[in-house]
C-alpha positions in Angstrom: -22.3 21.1 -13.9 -21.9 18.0 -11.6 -23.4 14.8 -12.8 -24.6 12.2 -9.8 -23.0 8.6 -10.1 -25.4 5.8 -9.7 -24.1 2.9 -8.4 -25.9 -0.6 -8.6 -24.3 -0.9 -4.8 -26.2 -0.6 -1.9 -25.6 2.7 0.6 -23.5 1.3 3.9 -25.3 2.6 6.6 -21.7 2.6 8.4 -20.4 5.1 5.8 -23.2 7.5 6.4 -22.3 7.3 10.0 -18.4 8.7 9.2 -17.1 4.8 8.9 -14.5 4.2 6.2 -14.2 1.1 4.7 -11.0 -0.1 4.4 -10.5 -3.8 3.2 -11.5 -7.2 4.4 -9.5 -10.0 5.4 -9.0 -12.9 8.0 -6.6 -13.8 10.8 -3.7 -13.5 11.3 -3.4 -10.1 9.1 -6.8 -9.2 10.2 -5.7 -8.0 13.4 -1.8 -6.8 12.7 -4.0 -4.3 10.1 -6.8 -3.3 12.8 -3.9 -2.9 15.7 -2.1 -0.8 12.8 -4.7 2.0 12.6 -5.5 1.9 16.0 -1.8 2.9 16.8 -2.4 5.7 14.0 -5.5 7.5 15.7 -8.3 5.7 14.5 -10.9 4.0 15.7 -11.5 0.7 14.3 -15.0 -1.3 13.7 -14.5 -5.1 12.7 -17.5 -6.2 10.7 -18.8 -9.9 9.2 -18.0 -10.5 5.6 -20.4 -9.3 3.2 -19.8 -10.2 -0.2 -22.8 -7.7 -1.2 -21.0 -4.7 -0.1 -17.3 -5.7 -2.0 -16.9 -4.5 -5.1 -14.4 -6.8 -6.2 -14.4 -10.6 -7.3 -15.5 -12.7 -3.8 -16.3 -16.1 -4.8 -13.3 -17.4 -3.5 -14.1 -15.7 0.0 -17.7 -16.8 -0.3 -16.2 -20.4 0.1 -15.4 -19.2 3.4 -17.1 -16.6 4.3 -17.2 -16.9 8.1 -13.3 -16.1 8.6 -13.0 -13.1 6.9 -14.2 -9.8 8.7 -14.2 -6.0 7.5 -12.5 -3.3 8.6 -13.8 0.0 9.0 -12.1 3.0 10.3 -12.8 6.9 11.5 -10.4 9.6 13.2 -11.0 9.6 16.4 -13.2 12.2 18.2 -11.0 14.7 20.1 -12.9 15.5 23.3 -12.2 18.8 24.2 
């Protein structure tokens, strides 16, 4: 029998659209990680910062929050 996980997190509408979410940082490693896997086949969705959707300790991003972005990735679509 399967039990369902509740989680106190909100659903990322992203997600249920095939998005992954991957990490979230700022420049310059922001874009060396977004160039990364689009070279690797995926396509690649930059998002603002939101510290309600990281899971994680963000109070020192929230200092900042404008420079840090969040990546989102999917494989993708062959056309064919």
């Amino acid at each position: 029998m399967t039990v369902p996980i509740r989680s106190s997190m909100p659903v990322d509408p992203l997600v249920l659209e095939g998005w992954e979410r991957q990490n979230t940082l700022d420049e310059p490693r922001l874009s060396d990680v977004a160039e990364m896997y689009r070279e690797t086949g995926f396509e690649v969705r930059i998002e603002p910062f939101d510290p309600d959707k990281e899971s994680g300790c963000t109070e020192c991003m929230k200092a900042s929050a404008e420079k840090y972005k969040t990546i989102y990735t999917r494989r993708l679509q062959v056309q064919g």
